[in-house]
N, C-alpha and C positions, 0 to 999 in steps of 0.2 A: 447496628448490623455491620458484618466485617465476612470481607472474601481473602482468602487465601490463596496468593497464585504462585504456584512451582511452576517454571523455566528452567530449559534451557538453551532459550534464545536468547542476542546479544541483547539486555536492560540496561549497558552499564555503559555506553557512548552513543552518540548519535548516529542513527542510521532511519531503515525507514518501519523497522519491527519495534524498534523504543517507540517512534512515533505514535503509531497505533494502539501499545497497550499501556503508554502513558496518557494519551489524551481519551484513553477510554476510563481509563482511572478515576483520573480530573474531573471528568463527569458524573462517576460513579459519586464521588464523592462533593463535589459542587451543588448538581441537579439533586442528588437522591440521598446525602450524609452517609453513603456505604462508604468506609475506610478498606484500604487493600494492603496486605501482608507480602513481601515479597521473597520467595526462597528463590536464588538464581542457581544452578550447577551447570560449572560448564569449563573450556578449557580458560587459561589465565593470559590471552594474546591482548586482551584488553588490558589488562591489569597496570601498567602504566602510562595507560592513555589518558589523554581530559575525559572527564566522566558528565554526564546528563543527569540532574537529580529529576527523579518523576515529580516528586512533590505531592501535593494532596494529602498532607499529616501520612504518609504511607512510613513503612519499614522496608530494609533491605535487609536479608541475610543472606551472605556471598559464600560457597560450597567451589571454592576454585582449584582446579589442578594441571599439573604442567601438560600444554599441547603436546594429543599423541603420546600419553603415558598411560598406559590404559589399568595398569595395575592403582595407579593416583585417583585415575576417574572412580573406579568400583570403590576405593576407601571413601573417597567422598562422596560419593551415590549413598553409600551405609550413613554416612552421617546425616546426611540428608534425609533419609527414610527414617532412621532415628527423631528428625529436629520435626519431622511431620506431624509424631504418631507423639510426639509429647503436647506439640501445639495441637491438636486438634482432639486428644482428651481434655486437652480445657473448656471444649464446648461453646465457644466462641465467634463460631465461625459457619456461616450460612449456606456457605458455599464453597469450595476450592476449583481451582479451574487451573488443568495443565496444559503447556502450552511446549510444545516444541518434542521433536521423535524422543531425545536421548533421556527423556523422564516418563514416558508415555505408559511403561511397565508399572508406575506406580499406582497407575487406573486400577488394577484389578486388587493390588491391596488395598489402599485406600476406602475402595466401594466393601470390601468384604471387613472391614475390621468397622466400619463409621457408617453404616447402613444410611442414618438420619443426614447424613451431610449430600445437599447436591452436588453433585460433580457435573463440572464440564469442560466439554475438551476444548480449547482454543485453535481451531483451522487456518492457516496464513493463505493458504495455497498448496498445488499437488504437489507431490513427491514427485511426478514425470520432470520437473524442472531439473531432478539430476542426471537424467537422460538424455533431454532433448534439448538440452544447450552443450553441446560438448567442446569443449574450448581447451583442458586441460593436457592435452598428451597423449597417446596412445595407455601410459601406463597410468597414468591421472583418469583416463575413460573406465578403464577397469574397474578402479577402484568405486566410480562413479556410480558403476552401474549395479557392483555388490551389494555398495550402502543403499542404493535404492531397492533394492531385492528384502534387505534385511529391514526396512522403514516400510514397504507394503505389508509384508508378514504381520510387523508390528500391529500396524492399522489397524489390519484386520483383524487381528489377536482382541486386543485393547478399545477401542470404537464402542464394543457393544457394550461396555462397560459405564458410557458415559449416559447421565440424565439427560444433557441437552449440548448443543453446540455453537460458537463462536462461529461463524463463515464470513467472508469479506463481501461475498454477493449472492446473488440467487442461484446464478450459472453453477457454482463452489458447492450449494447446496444441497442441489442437483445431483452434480459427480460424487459428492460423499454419498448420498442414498442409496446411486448406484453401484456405486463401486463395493460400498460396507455391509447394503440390506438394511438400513437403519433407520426408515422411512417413519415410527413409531418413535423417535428423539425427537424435541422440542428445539429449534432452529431460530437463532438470532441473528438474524443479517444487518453484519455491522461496520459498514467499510470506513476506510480512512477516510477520517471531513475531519470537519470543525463544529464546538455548539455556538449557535447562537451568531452564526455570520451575519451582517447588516448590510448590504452593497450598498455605499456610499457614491452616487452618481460623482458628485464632486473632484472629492479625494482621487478617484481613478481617472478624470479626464485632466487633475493636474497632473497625477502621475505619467500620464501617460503623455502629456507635451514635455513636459521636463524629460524623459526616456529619448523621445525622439529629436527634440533639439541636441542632447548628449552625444547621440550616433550620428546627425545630420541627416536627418531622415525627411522629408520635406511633406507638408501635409497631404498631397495628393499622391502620393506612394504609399501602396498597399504592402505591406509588410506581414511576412511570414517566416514564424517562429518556430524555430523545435528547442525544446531544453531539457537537456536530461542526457546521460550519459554515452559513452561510444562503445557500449558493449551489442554485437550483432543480434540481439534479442530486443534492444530502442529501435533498430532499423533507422539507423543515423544515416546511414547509405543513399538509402532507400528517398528516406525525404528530401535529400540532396539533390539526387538522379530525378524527383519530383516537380521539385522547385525549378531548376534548371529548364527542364520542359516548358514549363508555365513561363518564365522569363523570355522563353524564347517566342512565347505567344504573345504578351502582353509588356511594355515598354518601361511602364512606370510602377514595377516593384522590388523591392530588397527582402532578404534572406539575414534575421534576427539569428545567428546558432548562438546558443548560450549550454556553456558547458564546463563542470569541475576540473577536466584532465582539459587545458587551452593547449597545453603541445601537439598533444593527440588530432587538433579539432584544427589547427592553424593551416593544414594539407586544403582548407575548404574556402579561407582566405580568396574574394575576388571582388572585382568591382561594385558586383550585387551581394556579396554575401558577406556580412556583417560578422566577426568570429569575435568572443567574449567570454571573461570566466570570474564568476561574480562568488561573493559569499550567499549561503542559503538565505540570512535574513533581508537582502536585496534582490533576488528573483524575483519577490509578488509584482515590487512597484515597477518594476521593469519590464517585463513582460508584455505589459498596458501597453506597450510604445504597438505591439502586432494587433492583426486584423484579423488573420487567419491562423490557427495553431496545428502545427503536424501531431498527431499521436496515432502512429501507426505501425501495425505491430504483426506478425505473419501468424497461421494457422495451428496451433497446437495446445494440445492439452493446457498446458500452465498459462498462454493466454487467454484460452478459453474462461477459464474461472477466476481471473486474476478483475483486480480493483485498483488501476493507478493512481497513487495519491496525483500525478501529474495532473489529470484529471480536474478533479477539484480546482486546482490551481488556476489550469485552463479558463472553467466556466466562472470565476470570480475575475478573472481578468478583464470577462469582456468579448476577447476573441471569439471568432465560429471557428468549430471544432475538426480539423479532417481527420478521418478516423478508417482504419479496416474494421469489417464485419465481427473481425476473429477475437475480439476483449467483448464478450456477449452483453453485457450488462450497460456497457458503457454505449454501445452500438443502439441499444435498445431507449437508453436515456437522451441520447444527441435525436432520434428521431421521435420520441416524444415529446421531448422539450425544444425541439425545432434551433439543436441548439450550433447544426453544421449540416455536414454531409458525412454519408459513408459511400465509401469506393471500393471497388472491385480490382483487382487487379493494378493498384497503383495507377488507375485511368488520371488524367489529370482534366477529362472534356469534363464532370459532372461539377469539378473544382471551378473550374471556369466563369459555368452557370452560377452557382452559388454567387460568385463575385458579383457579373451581370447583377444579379438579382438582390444582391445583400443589400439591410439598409442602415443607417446611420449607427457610429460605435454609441452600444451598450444600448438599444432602442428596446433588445427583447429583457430588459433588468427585471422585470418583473416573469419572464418561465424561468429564468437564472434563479430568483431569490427561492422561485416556490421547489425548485432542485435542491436546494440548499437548505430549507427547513426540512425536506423531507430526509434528507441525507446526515443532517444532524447529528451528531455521539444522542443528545440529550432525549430526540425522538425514538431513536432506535434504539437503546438502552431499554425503554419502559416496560416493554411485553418482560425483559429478562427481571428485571424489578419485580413486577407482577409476580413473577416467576420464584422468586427467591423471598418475596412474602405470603407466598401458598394463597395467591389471589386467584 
């Protein structure tokens, strides 16, 4: 059994969209022997960057053309629609699944020339995301706000076209149904995790004195961590202006920031605040060294149905979780899995409490693990499996 997936999101360096449809692959093809086909179109800004291979016996075929050439894009969109409509008369393929606006037109052929092939759309997240972070300019907003004009039309054009859908959470779901009318598609909710996690008590409480001897962190200080970048949609500010509160309440804690741009983050630099800028494959063990993790995020559309991989990271760490209301899924999991708090209004008294009352690091390992099997690529994958063998 073999899926077919056209993109044109970035598959070709690391970020956090490779992540996702590579380690759904890896499962695809680990868990369940499904092989994946990959046709990427898109612009060529990557094209001499370090590259990510997915792996999983997969294929790459790259459809690249020069950034903002829009006469290059449409030549190789044509090739591309060409390289589909050859590979999938060979019949080989279970499924195709497209992913990303600037291919999404190819829904309505593909469904209409290959009747028997399921199709499904792959959801990241809203299209409001180009709206409601606006960072770019007065004439950068503009632009912003057309391509987001011209990617709802899409949606709604193209949506109905698909058999079933990719979403990263329930919330994602939701706002596709309502937004599209497509209540009658077949819905896989499949956020970023990992298969097959094991919480190893050990490992993490070595890691985590090794983390804090490192920084000088003394065991009876309570440490609080944010990590993750300094763009105003992390609410880097935010946890700052948090923390600081909290410090001024309580005597013996430090402030963990851990962040790729350290320039950026150096302004945060104080007695109690710890500033650091690590490579991705040292974040996990690191992290361990906190008690408490900031992931908090303000009110809107693209949080509302968003699935931070930060997340994951968080509840394998260890840490309890502070969290706003507004990342639905995530709000929903920390209070079922009793795995922090949620706060209102950046309150820091409910923060407090939790301390009061928290109990010894990694005590709740066991709602942590049973988060983690449930959140699985290899469990949430199987309905689509099911799915794709007309179970």
């Amino acid at each position: 059994m073999k899926i077919l997936f056209i993109t044109s999101r970035n598959i070709l360096t690391t970020c956090g969209e490779l992540r996702l449809i590579k380690n759904r692959a890896i499962s695809f093809f680990e868990d369940y022997q499904i092989k994946t086909d990959f046709l990427v179109c898109r612009g060529d800004k990557y094209k001499n960057k370090s590259r990510e291979d997915i792996g999983a016996e997969s294929t790459l075929e790259e459809f690249l053309y020069p950034q903002n050439n829009i006469f290059k894009m449409k030549k190789q969109q044509k090739k591309l629609k060409k390289r589909i409509f050859e590979l999938l008369k060979q019949k080989d393929y279970s499924a195709v699944v497209v992913s990303g606006n600037l291919v999404l037109s190819l829904c309505k052929q593909i469904k209409r020339n290959f009747q028997q092939v399921k199709l499904i759309i792959d959801v990241h997240g809203a299209v409001e995301e180009l709206i409601e972070f606006k960072n770019k300019g007065f004439f950068g907003n503009i632009v912003r706000s057309a391509i987001y004009k011209i990617f709802k039309t899409q949606e709604k054009k193209y949506f109905h076209f698909a058999d079933a859908f990719f979403v990263v959470s329930k919330a994602l779901k939701e706002y596709v149904i309502q937004e599209y009318n497509v209540a009658e598609k077949k819905f896989f909710i499949v956020p970023c995790a990992q298969s097959n996690v094991v919480l190893k008590f050990d490992e993490k409480v070595k890691s985590r004195n090794e983390a804090r001897k490192r920084y000088g962190i003394a065991e009876e200080e309570k440490v609080f961590v944010y990590s993750g970048g300094v763009s105003p949609w992390q609410c880097i500010e935010e946890s700052v202006e948090l923390f600081n509160k909290i410090a001024m309440r309580l005597n013996n804690c430090k402030m963990l920031l851990l962040s790729g741009d350290k320039t950026a983050v150096e302004k945060y630099a104080s007695e109690k605040i710890i500033v650091d800028s690590l490579q991705y494959s040292a974040v996990n063990s690191t992290i361990c060294a906190g008690d408490f993790a900031f992931l908090l995020r303000k009110d809107c559309v693209t949080n509302n149905v968003a699935y931070p991989n930060k997340f994951i990271e968080y509840v394998q760490s260890g840490m309890k979780i502070i969290a706003t209301p507004y990342v639905k899924d995530v709000a929903e999991q920390i209070d079922e899995y009793n795995l922090g708090v949620v706060i209102e209004d950046f309150n820091d008294e409910p923060i407090l409490n939790l301390l009061m009352n928290s109990e010894g690091y990694m005590l709740d390992k066991n709602n942590r693990q049973e988060l983690l099997n449930n959140v699985n690529f290899c469990n949430r994958l199987l309905p689509c499996v099911k799915f794709l063998r007309g179970e």
